[in-house]
FIMIRO-417888 format. One line per 2 residues: number of its first residue (from 1); their letters; for each residue x, z, y of N, C-alpha, C. Coordinates in steps of 0.2 Angstrom, whole numbers. Example, Ala and Ser with C-alpha at 12.3 -4.5 7.8 and 13.67 -1.06 7.14 Angstrom:
2
1 = AS = 66 39 -28 62 39 -22 66 39 -16  64 35 -11 68 36 -5 64 39 0
END
This chain:
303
1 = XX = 29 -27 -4 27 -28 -11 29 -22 -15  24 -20 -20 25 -16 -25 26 -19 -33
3 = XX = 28 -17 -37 29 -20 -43 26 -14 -48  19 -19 -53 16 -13 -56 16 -16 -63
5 = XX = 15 -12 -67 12 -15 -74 7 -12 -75  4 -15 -82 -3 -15 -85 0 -4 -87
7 = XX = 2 -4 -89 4 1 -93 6 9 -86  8 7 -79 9 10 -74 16 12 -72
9 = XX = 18 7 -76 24 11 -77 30 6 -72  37 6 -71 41 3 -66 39 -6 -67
11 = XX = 41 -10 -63 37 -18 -63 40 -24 -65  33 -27 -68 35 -32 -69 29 -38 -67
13 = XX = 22 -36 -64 19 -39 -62 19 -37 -53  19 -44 -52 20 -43 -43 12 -40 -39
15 = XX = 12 -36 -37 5 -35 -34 6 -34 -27  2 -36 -22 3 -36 -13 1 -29 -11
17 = XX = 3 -26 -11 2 -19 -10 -1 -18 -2  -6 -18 -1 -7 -19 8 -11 -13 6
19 = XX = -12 -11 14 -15 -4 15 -22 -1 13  -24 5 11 -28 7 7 -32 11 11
21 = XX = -28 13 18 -29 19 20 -38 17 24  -39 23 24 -46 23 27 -49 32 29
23 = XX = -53 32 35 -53 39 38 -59 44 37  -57 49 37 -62 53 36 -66 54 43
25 = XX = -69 61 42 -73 65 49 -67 66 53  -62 67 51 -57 70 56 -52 67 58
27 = XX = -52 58 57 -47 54 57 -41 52 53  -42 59 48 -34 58 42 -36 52 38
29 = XX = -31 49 35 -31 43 35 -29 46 24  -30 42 21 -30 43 15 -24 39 12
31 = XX = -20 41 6 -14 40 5 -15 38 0  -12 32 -6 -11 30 -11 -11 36 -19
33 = XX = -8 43 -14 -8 47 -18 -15 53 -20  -18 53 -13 -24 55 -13 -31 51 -16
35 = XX = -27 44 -17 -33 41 -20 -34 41 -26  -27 41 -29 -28 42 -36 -29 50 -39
37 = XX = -28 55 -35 -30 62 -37 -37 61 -37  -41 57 -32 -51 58 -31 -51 55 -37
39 = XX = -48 50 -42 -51 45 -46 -50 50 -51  -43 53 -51 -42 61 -58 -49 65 -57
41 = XX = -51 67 -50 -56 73 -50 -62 70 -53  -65 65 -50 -70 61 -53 -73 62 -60
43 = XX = -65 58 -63 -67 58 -70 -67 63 -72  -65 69 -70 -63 78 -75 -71 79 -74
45 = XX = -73 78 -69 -79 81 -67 -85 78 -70  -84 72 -70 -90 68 -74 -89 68 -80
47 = XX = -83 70 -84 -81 69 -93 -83 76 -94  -86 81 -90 -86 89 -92 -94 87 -95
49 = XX = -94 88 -101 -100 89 -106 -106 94 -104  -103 100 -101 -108 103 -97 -111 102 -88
51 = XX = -108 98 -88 -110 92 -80 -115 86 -80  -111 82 -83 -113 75 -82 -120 73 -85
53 = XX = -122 70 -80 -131 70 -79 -135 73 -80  -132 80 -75 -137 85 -77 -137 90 -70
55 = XX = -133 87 -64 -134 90 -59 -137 86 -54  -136 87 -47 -139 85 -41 -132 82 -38
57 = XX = -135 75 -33 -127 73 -31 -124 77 -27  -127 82 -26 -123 87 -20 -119 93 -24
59 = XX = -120 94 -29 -118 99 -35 -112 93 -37  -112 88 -39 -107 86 -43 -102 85 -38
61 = XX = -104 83 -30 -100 83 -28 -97 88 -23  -97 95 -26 -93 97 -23 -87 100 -28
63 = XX = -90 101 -35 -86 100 -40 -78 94 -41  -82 89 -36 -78 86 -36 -72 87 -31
65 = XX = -77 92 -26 -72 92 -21 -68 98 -23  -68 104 -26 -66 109 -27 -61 107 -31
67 = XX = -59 103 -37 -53 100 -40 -51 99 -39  -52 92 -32 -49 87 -30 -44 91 -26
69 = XX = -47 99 -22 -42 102 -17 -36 106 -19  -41 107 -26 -34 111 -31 -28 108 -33
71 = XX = -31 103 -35 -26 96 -36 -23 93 -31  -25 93 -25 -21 88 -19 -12 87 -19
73 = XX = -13 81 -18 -3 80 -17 0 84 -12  4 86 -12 9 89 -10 10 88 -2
75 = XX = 10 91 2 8 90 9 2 84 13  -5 84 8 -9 83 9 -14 89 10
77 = XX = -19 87 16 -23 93 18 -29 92 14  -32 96 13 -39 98 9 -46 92 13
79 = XX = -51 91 8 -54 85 9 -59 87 9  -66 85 14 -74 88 14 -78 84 10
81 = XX = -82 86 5 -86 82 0 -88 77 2  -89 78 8 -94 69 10 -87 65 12
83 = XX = -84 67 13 -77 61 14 -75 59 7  -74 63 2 -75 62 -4 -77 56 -8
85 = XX = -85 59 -7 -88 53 -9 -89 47 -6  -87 47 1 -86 39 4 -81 35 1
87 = XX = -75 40 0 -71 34 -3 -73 32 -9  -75 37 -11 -76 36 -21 -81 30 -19
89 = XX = -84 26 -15 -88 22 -14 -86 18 -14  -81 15 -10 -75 11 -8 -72 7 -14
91 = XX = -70 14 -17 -65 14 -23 -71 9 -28  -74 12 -31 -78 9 -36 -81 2 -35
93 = XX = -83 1 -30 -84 -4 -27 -80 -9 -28  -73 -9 -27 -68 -16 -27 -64 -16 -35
95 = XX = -66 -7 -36 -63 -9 -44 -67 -14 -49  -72 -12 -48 -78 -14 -52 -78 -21 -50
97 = XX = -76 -26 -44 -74 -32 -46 -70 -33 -47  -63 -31 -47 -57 -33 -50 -59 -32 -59
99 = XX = -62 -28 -61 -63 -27 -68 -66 -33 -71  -70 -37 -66 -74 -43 -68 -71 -49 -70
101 = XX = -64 -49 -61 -60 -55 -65 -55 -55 -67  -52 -47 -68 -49 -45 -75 -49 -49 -85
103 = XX = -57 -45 -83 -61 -48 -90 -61 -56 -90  -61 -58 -83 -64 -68 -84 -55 -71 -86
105 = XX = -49 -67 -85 -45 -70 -85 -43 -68 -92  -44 -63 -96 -43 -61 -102 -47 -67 -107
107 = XX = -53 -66 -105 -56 -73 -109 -53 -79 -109  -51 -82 -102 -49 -89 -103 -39 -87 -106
109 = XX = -36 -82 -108 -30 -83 -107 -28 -85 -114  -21 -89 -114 -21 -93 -119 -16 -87 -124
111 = XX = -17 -87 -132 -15 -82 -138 -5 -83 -134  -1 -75 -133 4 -77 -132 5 -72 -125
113 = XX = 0 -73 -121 0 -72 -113 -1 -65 -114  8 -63 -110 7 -55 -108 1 -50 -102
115 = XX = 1 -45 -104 -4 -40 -100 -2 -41 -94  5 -43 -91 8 -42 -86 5 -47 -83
117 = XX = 6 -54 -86 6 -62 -85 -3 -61 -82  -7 -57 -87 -16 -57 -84 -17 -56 -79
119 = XX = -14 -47 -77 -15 -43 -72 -13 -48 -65  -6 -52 -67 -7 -57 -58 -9 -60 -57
121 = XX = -12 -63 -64 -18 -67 -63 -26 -65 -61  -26 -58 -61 -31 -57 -62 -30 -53 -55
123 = XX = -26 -53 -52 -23 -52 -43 -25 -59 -38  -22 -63 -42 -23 -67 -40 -30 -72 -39
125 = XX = -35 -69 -45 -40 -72 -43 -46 -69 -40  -43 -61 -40 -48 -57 -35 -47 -59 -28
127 = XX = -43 -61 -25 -39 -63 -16 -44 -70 -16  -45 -74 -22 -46 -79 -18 -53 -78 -20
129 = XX = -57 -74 -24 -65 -73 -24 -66 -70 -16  -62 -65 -14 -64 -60 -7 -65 -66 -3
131 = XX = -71 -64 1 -73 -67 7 -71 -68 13  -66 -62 12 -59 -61 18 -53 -65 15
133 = XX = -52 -67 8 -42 -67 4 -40 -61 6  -44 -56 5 -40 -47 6 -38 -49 -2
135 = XX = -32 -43 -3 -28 -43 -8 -32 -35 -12  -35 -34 -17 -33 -28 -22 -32 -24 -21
137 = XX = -33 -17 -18 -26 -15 -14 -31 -7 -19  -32 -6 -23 -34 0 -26 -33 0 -35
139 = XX = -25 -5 -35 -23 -7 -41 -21 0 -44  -20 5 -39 -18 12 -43 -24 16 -46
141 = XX = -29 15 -42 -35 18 -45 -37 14 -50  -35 10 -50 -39 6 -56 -32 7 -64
143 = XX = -27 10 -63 -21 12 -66 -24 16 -69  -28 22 -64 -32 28 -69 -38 25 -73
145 = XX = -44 24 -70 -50 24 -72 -49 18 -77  -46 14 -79 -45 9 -85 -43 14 -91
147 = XX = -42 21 -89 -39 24 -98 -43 28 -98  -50 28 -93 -56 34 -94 -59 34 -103
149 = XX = -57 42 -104 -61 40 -111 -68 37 -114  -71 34 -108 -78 32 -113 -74 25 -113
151 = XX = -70 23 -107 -67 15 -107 -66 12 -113  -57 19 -114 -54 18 -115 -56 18 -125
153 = XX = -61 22 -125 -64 23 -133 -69 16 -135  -72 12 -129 -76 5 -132 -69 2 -131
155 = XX = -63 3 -128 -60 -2 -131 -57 0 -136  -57 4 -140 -55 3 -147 -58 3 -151
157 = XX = -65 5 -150 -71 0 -157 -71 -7 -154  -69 -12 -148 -70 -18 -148 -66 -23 -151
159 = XX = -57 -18 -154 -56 -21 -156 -56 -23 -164  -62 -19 -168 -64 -21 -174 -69 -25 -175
161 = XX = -71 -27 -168 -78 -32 -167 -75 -36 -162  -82 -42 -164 -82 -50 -156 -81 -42 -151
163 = XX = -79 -48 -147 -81 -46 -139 -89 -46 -138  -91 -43 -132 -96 -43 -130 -96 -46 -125
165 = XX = -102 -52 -125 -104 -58 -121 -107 -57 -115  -105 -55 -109 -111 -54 -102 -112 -61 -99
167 = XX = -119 -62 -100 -121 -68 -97 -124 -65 -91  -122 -69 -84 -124 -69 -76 -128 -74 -76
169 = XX = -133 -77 -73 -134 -85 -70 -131 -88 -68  -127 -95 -71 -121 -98 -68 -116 -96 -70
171 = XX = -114 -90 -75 -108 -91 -75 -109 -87 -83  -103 -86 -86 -101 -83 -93 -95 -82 -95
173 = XX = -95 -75 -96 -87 -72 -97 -89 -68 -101  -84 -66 -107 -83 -63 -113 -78 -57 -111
175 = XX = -81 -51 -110 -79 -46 -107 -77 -39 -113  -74 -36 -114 -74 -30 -120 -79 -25 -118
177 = XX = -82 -21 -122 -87 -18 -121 -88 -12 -117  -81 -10 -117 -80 -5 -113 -79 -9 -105
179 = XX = -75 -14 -105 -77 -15 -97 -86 -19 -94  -87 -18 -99 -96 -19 -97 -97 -13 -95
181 = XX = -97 -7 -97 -100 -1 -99 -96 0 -93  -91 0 -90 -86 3 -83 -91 -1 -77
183 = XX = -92 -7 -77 -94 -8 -72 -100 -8 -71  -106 -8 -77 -112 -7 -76 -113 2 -74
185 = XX = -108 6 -75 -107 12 -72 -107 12 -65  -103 10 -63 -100 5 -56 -107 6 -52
187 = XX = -109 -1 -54 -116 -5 -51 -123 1 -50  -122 5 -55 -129 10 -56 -128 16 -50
189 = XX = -122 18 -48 -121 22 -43 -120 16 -37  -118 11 -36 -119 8 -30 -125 7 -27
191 = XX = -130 5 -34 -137 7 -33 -140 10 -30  -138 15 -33 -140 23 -31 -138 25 -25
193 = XX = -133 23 -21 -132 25 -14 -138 20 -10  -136 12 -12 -141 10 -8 -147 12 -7
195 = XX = -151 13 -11 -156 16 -10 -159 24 -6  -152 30 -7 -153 35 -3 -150 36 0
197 = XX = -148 30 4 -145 30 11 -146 25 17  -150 26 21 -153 23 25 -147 16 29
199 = XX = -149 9 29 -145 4 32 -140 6 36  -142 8 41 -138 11 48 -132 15 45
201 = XX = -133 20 39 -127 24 38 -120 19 36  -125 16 30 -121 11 28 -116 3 32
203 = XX = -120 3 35 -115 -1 44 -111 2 47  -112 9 47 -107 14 53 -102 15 48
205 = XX = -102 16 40 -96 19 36 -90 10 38  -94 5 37 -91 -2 35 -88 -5 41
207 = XX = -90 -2 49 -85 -2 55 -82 4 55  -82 9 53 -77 14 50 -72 14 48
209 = XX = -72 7 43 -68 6 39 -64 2 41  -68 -4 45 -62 -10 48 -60 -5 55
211 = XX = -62 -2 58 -57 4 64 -52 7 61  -54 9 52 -48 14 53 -41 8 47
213 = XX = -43 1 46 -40 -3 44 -35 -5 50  -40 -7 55 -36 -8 59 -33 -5 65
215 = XX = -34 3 64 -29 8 67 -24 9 62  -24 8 53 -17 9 48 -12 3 52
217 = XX = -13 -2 54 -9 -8 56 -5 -9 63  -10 -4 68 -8 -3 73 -1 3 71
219 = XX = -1 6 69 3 13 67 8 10 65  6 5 58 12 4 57 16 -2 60
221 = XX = 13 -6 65 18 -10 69 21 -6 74  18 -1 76 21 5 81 29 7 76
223 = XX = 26 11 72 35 12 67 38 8 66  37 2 64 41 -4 63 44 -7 71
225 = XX = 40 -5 75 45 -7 84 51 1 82  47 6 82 52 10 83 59 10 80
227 = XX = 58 8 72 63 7 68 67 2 70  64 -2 73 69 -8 76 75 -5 81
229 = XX = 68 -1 87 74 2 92 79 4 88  78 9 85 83 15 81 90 12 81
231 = XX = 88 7 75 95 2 74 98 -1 79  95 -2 84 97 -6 87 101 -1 93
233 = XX = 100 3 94 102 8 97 109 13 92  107 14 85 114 14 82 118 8 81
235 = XX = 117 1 84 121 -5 81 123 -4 89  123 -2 93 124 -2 100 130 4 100
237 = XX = 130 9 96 133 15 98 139 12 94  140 10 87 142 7 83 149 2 87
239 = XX = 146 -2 92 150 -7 94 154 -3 102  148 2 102 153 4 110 160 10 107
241 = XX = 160 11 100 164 17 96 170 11 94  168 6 94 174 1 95 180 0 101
243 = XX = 176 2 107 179 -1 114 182 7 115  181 13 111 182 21 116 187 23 110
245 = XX = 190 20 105 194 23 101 202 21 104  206 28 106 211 27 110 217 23 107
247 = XX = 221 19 106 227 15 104 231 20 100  232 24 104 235 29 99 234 31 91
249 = XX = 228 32 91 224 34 86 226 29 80  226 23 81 226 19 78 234 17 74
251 = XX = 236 20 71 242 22 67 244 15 64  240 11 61 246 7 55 242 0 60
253 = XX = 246 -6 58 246 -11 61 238 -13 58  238 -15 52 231 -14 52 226 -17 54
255 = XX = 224 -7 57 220 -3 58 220 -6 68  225 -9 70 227 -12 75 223 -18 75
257 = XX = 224 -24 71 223 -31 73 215 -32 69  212 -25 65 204 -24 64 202 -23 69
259 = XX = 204 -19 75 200 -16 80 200 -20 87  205 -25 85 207 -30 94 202 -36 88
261 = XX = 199 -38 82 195 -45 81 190 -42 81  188 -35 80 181 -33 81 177 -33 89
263 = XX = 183 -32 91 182 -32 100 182 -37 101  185 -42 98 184 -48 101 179 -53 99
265 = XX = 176 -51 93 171 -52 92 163 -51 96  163 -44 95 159 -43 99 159 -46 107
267 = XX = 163 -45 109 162 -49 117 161 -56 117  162 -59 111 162 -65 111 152 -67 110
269 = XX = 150 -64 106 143 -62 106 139 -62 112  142 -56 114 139 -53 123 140 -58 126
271 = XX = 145 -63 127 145 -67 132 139 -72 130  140 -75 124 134 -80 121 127 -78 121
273 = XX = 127 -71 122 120 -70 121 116 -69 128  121 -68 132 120 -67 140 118 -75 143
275 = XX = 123 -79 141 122 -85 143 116 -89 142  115 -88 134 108 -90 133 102 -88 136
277 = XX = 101 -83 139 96 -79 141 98 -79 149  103 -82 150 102 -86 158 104 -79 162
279 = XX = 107 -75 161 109 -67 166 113 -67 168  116 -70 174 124 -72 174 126 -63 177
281 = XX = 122 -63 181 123 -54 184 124 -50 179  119 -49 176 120 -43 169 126 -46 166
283 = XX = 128 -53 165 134 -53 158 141 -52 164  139 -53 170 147 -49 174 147 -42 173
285 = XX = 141 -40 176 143 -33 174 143 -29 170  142 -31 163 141 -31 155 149 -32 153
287 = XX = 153 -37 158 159 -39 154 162 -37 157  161 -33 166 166 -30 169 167 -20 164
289 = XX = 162 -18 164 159 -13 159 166 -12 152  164 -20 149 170 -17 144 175 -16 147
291 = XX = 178 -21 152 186 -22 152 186 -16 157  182 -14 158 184 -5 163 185 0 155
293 = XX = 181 0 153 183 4 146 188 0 143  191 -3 141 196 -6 139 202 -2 140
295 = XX = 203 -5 150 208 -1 151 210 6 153  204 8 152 202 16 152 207 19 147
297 = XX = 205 15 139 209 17 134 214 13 132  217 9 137 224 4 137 223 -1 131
299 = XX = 216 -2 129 215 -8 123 216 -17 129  220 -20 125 222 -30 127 213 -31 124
301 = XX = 212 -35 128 205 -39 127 205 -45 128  211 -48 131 213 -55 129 216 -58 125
303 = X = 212 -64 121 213 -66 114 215 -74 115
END
């Protein structure tokens, strides 16, 4: 779980932070931090007065790659245009519905309800619209592009005016004018790929994406076994630094009658957890084990 606020800053709304990552040509998988630098490059390249709607998409995007590489985070490796623009695909794509039920949850919310109190709501009504119950998971990209200055400027003339009214078929939300303007931006580039991209590309990006979904999950239950080992392999070494410290050492009474309850502790465990697990062989040899280390270092193990 992450905690985020409307504003970005440390948390007060809860958001399910599940994985974002997705693969390029060459399998690297994309970082929370690299997505929000593409949404920075995007907008610097598209807010440039001498750019925006005036070049070709292969011109724009490589401007965007060339910022995006200047700018990359910190032991991130440099990125190819067309991997680029796939995620920027991606990205827009799920912001531009959370921006929707965003706007639907600000409308209905009652005078009083904080930015905080919307945004979970507005988490939580994006999971249950998904077709999957996927959770939101580009809450950081949408951290940036919510304070893009075309956004960010219809929401300050919208607060001297109504709201502006978007009617759908079926349905009616009262949305600020600038998050109309955001997604109807959204929508015209989603367009626009549909059209100058043949079906089949568009299929192989979308199992691309659940491969490289479902290679992030594999990875990370692989670390999370490891980490297990880890500890379990230090809480191991932990209990055996119990049975190898020599009587001597152990100076004040103490430091004595902490060292004979922790041992007896633990063996008391080992036997319980042997028995359970039905190993009568392993918990003889397990208990003969200690009591040879024991007298090794002349430690009493009878309690």
């Amino acid at each position: 779980m992450a905690l985020v606020s409307v504003d970005g800053g440390a948390g007060v709304v809860e958001a399910e932070a599940a994985s974002t990552a997705t693969r390029n040509r060459k399998g690297m998988l994309y970082v929370a931090a690299e997505e929000t630098q593409l949404c920075r490059s995007y907008l610097h390249v598209l807010q440039d007065s001498g750019v925006e709607n005036k070049q070709k998409a292969g011109s724009f995007w490589h401007r965007v790659q060339v910022h995006y590489n200047c700018n990359r985070p910190q032991g991130c490796g440099e990125r190819p245009a067309r991997s680029l623009e796939t995620k920027w695909g991606m990205i827009k794509h799920d912001v531009a519905k959370f921006i929707e039920n965003y706007g639907a949850v600000r409308a209905e919310a009652e005078s009083g309800t904080s930015s905080e109190e919307m945004l979970q709501k507005a988490l939580e009504l994006y999971r249950s619209r998904h077709p999957s119950n996927q959770s939101f998971t580009f809450i950081h990209c949408w951290l940036v592009l919510k304070d893009a200055p075309r956004w960010k400027d219809a929401r300050e003339d919208v607060r001297k005016t109504p709201p502006v009214k978007r009617k759908n078929p079926g349905a009616s939300t009262d949305l600020d004018k600038g998050e109309v303007e955001m997604i109807d931006a959204m929508r015209e580039e989603i367009r626009d790929d549909v059209l100058k991209k043949p079906l089949p590309m568009k299929r192989k990006s979308e199992v691309e994406m659940i491969n490289a979904i479902k290679a992030q999950a594999r990875a990370t239950a692989d670390m999370a076994a490891a980490t297990r080992m880890k500890i379990a392999i230090l809480e191991e070494q932990n209990v055996m630094a119990l049975f190898t410290v020599p009587e001597e050492q152990l100076v004040s009474e103490e430091a004595r009658e902490y060292f004979k309850l922790r041992r007896g502790e633990e063996l008391r465990k080992l036997r319980a957890r042997l028995e359970v697990t039905s190993m009568a062989p392993v918990s003889t040899e397990a208990h003969e084990t200690s009591r040879n280390c024991c007298a090794r270092n002349n430690i009493t193990t009878e309690f």
